[in-house]
C-alpha positions as CSV (number, residue, x, y, z in Angstrom):
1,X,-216.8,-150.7,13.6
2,X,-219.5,-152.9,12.5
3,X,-219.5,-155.4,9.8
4,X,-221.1,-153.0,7.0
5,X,-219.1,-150.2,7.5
6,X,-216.0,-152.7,7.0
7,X,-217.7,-153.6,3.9
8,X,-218.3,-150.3,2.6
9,X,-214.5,-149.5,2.9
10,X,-213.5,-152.4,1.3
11,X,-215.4,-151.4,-1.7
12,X,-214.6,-148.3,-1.2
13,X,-210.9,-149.4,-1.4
14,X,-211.0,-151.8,-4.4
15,X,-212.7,-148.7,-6.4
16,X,-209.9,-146.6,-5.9
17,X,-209.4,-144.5,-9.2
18,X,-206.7,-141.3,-8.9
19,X,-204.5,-143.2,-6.5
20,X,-204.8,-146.3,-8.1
21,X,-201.5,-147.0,-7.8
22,X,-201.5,-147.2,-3.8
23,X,-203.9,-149.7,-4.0
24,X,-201.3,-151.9,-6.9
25,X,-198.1,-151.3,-5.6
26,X,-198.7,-151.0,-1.8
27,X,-198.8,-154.8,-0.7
28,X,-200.4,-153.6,2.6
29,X,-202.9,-152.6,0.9
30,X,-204.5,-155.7,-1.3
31,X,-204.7,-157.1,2.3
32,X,-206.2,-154.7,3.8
33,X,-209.1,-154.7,1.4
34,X,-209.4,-158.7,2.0
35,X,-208.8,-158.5,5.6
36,X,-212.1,-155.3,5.7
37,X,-214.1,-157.9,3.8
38,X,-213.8,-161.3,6.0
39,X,-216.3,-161.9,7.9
40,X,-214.9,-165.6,9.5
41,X,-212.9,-164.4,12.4
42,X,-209.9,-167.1,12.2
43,X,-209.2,-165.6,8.6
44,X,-209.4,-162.1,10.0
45,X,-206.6,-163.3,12.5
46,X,-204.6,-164.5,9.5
47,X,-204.8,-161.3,7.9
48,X,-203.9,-159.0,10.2
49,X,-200.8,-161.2,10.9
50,X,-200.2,-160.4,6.8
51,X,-201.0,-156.8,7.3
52,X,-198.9,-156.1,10.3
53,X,-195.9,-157.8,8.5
54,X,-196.3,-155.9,4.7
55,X,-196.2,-153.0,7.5
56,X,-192.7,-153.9,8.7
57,X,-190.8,-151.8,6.3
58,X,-192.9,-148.8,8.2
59,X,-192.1,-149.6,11.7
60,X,-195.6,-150.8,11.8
61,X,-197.1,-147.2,11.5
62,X,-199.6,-147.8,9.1
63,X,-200.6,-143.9,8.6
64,X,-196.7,-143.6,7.8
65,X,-197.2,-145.9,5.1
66,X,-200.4,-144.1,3.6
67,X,-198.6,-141.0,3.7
68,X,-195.1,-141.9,2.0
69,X,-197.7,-143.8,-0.5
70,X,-200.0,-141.4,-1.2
71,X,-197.3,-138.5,-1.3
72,X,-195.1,-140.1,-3.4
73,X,-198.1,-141.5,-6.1
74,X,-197.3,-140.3,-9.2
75,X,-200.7,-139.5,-10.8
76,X,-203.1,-137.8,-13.3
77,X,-203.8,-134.8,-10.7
78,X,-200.2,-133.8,-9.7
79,X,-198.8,-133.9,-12.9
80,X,-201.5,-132.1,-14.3
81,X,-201.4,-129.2,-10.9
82,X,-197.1,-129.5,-11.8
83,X,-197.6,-128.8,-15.1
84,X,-200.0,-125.6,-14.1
85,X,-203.0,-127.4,-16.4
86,X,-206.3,-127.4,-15.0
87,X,-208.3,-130.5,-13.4
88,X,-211.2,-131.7,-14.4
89,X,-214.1,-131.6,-12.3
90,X,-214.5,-135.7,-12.2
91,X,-211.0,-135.6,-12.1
92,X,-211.1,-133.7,-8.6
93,X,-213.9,-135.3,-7.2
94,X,-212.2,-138.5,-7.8
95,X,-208.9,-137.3,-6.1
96,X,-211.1,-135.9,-3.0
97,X,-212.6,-139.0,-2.2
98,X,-209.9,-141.3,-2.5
99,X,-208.5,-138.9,-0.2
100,X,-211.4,-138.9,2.6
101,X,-210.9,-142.8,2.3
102,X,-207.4,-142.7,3.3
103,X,-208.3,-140.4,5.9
104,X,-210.6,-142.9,7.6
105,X,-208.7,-145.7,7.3
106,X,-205.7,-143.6,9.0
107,X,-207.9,-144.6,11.8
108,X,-208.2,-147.9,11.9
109,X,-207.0,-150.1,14.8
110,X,-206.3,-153.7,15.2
111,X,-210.0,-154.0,17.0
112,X,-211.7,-153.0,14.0
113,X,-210.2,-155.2,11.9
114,X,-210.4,-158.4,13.8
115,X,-212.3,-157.8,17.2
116,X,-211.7,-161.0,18.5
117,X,-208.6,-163.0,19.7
118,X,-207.8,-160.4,21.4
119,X,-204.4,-161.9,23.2
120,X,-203.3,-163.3,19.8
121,X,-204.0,-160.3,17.4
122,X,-200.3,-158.5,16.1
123,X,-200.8,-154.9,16.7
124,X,-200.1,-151.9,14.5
125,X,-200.5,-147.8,14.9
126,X,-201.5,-145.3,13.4
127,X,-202.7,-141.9,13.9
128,X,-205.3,-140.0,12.5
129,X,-203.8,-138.2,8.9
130,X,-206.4,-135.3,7.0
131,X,-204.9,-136.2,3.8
132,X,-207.2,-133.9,2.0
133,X,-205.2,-130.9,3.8
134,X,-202.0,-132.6,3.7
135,X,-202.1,-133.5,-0.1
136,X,-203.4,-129.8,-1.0
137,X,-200.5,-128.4,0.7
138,X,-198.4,-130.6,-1.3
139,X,-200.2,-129.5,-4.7
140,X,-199.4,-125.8,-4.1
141,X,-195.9,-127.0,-3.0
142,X,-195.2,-129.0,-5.5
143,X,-191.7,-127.2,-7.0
144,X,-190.7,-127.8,-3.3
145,X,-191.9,-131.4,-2.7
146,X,-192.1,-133.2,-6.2
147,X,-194.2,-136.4,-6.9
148,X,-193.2,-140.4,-7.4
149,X,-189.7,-140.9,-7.1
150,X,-188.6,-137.7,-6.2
151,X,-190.7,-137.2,-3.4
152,X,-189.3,-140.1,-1.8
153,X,-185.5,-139.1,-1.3
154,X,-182.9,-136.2,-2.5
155,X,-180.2,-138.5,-3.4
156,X,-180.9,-141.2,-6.9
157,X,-179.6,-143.1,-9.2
158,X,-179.7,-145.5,-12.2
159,X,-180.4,-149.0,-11.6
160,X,-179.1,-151.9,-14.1
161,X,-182.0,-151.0,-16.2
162,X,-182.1,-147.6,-16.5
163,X,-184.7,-146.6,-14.5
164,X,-184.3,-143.8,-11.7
165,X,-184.3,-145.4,-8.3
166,X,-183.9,-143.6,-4.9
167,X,-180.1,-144.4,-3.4
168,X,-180.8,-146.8,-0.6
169,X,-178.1,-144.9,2.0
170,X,-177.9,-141.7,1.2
171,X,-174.6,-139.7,1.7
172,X,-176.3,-137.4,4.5
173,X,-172.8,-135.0,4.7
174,X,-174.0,-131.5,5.7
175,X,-171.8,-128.3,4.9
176,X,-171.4,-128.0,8.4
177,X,-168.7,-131.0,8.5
178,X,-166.5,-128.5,6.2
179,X,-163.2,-126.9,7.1
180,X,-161.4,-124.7,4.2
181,X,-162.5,-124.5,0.9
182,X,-165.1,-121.5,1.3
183,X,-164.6,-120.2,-1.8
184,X,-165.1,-123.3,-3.7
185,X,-167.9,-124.2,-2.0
186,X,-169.5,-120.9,-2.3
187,X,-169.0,-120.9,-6.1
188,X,-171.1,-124.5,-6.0
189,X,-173.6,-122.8,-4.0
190,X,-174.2,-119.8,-5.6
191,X,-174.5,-121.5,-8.9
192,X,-177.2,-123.9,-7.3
193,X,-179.4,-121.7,-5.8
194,X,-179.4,-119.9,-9.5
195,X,-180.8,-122.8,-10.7
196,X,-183.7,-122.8,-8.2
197,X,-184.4,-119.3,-8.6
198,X,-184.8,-119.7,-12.2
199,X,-181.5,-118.2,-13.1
200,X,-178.9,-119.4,-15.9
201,X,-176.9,-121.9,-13.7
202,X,-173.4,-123.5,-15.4
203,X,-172.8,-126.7,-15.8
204,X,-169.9,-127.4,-13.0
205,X,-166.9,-129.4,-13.2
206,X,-164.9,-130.1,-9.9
207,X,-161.4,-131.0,-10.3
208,X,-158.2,-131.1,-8.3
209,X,-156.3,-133.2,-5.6
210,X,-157.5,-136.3,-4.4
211,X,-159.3,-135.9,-0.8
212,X,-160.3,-132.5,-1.4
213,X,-163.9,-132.9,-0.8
214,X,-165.3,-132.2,-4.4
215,X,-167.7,-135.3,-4.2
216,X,-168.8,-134.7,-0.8
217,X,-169.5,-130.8,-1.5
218,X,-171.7,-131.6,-4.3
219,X,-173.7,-133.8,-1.8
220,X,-174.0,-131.6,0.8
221,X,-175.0,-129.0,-1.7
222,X,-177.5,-130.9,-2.6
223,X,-178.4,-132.0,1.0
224,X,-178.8,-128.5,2.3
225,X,-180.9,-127.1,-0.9
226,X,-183.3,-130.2,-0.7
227,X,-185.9,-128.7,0.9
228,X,-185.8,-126.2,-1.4
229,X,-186.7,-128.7,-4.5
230,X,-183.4,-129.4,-5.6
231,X,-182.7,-133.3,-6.5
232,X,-179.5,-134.7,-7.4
233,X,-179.3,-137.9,-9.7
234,X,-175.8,-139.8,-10.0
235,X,-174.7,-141.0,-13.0
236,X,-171.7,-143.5,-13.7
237,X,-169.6,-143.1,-16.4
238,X,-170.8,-146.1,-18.2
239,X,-174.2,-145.3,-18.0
240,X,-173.8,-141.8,-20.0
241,X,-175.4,-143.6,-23.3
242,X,-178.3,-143.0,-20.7
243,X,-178.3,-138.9,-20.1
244,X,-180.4,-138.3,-22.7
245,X,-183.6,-140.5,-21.4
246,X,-182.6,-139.2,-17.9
247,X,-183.2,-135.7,-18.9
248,X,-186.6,-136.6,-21.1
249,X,-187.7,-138.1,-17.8
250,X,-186.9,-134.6,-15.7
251,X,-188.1,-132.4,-18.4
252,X,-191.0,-130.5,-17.6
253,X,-191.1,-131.8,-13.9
254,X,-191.2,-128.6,-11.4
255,X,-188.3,-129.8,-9.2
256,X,-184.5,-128.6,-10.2
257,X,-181.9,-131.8,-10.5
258,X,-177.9,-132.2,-10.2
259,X,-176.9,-134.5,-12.7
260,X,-174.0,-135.9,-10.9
261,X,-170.9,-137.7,-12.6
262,X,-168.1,-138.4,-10.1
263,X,-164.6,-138.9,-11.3
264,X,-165.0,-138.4,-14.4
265,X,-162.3,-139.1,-17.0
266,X,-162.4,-140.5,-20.8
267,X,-160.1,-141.8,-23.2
268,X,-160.0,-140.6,-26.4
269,X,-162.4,-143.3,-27.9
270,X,-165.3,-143.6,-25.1
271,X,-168.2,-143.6,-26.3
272,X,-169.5,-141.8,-23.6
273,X,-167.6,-139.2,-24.7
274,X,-169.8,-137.8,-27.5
275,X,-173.3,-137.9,-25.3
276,X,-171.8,-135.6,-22.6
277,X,-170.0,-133.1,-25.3
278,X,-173.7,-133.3,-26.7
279,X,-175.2,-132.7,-23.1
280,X,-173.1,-129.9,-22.1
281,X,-173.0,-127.4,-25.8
282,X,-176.9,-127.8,-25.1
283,X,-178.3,-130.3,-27.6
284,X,-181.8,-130.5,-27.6
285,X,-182.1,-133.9,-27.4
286,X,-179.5,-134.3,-23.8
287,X,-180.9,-130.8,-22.3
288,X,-183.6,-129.9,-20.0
289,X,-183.4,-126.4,-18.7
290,X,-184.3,-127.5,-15.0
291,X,-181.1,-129.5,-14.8
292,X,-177.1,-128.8,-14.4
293,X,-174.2,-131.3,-15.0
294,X,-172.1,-131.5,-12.4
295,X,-168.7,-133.8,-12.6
296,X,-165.6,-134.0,-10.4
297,X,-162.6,-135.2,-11.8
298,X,-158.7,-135.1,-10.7
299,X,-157.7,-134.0,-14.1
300,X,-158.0,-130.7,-15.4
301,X,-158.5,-132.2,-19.1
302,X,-160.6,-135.4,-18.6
303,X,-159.5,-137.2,-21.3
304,X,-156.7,-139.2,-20.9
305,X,-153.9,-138.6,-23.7
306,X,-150.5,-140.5,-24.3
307,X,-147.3,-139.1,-25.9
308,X,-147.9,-142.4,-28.0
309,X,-151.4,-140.2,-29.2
310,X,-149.5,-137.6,-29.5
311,X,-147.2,-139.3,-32.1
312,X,-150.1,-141.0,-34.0
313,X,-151.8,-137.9,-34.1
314,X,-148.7,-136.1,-36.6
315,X,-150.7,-138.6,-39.2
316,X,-153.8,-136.2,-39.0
317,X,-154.0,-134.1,-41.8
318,X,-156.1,-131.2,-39.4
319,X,-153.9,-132.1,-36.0
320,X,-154.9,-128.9,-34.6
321,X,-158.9,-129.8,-34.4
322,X,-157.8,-133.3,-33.3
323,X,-156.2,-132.1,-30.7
324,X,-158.3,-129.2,-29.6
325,X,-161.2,-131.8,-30.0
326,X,-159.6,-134.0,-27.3
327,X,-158.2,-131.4,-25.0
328,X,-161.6,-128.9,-24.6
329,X,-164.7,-131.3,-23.0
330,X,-164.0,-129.6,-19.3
331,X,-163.7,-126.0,-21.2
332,X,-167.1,-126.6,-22.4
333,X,-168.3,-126.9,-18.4
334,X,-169.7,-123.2,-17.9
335,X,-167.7,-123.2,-14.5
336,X,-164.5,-125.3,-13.3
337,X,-163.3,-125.2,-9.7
338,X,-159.9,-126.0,-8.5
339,X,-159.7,-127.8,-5.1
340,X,-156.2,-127.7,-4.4
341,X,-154.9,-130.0,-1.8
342,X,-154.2,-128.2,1.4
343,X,-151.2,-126.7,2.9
344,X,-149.6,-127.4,6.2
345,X,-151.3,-125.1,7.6
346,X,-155.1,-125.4,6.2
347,X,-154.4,-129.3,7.0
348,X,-153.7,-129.0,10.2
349,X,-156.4,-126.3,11.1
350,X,-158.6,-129.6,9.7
351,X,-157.0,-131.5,12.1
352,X,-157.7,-129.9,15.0
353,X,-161.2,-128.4,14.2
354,X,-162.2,-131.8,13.6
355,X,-160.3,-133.5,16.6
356,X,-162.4,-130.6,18.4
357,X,-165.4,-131.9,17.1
358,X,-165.0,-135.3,18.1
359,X,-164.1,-134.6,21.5
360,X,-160.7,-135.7,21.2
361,X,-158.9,-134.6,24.5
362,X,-155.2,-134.2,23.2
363,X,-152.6,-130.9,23.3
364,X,-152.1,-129.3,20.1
365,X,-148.7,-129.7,20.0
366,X,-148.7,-133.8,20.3
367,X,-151.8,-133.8,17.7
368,X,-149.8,-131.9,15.2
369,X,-146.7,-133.8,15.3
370,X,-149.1,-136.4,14.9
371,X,-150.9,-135.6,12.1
372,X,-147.6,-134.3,10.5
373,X,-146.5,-137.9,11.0
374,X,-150.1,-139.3,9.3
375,X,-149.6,-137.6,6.6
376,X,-146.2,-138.3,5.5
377,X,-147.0,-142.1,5.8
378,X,-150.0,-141.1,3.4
379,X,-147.3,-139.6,1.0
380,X,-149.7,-136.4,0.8
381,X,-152.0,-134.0,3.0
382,X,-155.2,-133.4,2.2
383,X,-158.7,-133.0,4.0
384,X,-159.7,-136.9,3.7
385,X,-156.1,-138.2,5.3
386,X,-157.4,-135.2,8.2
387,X,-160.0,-137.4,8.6
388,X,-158.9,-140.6,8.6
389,X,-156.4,-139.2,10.9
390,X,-158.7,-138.0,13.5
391,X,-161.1,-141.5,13.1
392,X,-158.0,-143.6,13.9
393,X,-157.8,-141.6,17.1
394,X,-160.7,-142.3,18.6
């Protein structure tokens, strides 16, 4: 590549317009378009060296980075394609060539951008990317593979300031880990997949025994239905005031979200308490009809009441709505699912299927005695002490 052509895609670069946002937020990329338009060789070195490490993050695959880039942009042309609105024709000739860009600089190589020193130039790869074919698949597909933050990962959260982040290690559980607890499961499933199909979905709530696996089937739920445009967004209790911004940030957008509260419980002066009564009877302003709420909790009614409440209360002139008030938040979930803690026999049958599983060479006799043992040192069965049972054999 010869010194003009370098220049041309340097300018080429720096007038990025549609994906903007590569060029501003991609640190790889600022150097890049210095490193295209040095012409003294020593400072070429230098900048590859800064290139090669903004690439680090990427296993030094620099067409991995334009892609997870230019996927996950969140610009004027997606939005407007996920929103079924019409382009513009500058608007599309824009986003084509800042996409034929991208595709020739897929195919750069440490020689063209610094052709000498060759025994001291860092190295990247990179393979060649059509981005204009890639990125129009991704347009038709966008209920499927979403834009910005939610292309990026199927797991997020809030961070300290509110704003939707992607969960840096993903709980990556698959429903294939499962033993027991079809039906429940099933019931989770089913009422997800009406939610992608377009289908009145419930809001869920989980509750039961400790151990039973209602956080982790909510993730693998999520997991599993991925691919199918499903995201799930975790919530902690304390960061309820927030639900209503969450869901004015997912409204509209073509992907289906899990708003997910795990163990959940109030007491009767939360003030938490009054956004989520508001989300689930369907206020307008903590709704958007491509989400569901769902919560786990190990109580039946989540918020936590005294016999000392229960005295106070006889002061109430209309004790009947105080109490109903504080007794019905999990009958307002559409659906609630019991995960009861196993039996002796469901418990062991997790025993051994995961003993199996791992490999675990040991009679079934000796492994139940065993676990029987485990679990009475645990002061309770359930599917998580199965588990920690069968890890502490290995």
């Amino acid at each position: 590549m010869d010194w003009q052509e370098k220049k041309i895609l340097a300018a080429r670069l720096r007038g990025l317009s549609v994906f903007r946002g590569v060029l501003e937020n991609g640190a790889p990329m600022a150097v890049l378009a210095e490193l295209l338009d040095s012409d003294a060789s020593y400072r070429q070195l230098e900048l590859l060296g800064a290139f090669c490490y903004g690439l680090a993050p990427w296993e030094g695959d620099f067409s991995r980075f334009l892609k997870e880039n230019v996927f996950e942009d969140e610009n004027p042309v997606i939005r407007a394609k996920a929103a079924g609105k019409t382009v513009s024709g500058a608007l599309e000739a824009n986003c084509r060539a800042d996409l034929d860009l991208f595709s020739m600089l897929s195919r750069l190589s440490p020689e063209d951008l610094c052709p000498e020193y060759e025994d001291l130039r860092p190295v990247f790869t990179s393979e060649p990317v059509d981005f204009a074919a890639a990125y129009e698949e991704r347009l038709v597909n966008v209920s499927k593979y979403g834009y910005g933050v939610f292309a990026g990962a199927g797991m997020l959260r809030l961070d300290a300031d509110g704003k939707i982040v992607l969960v840096e290690s993903p709980d990556a559980i698959t429903l294939d880990r499962f033993v027991g607890y079809e039906y429940e499961r099933g019931r989770v499933m089913d009422n997800t997949k009406a939610l992608l199909a377009g289908r009145p979905a419930a809001n869920m709530l989980l509750y039961g025994d400790a151990g039973t696996g209602k956080s982790s089937t909510i993730k693998a739920v999520a997991n599993a239905l991925r691919g199918e445009g499903l995201r799930l967004i975790e919530l902690r209790k304390d960061q309820l005031l927030s639900l209503s911004s969450v869901m004015g940030r997912i409204a509209g957008n073509p992907l289906k979200f899990i708003i997910f509260i795990d163990d959940l419980s109030f007491n009767k002066n939360d003030s938490e308490f009054s956004m989520l009564k508001a989300a689930l009877e369907g206020s307008a302003s903590v709704k958007a009809d491509n989400a569901v709420i769902y919560a786990t909790s190990n109580r039946r009614h989540i918020v936590k009441e005294s016999f000392a409440d229960r005295s106070a209360a006889m002061d109430d002139v209309h004790i009947n709505d105080t109490m109903q008030e504080l007794m019905s938040l999990s009958d307002r979930f559409g659906e609630t699912v019991y995960f009861q803690k196993p039996n002796k026999q469901l418990y062991l049958q997790i025993v051994k299927d995961l003993a199996q599983r791992a490999g675990l060479d040991i009679p079934e006799e000796e492994l139940s005695q065993k676990a029987e043992a485990y679990a009475l040192r645990k002061g309770s069965r359930s599917a998580r002490a199965a588990e920690q049972f069968v890890d502490s054999l290995r």
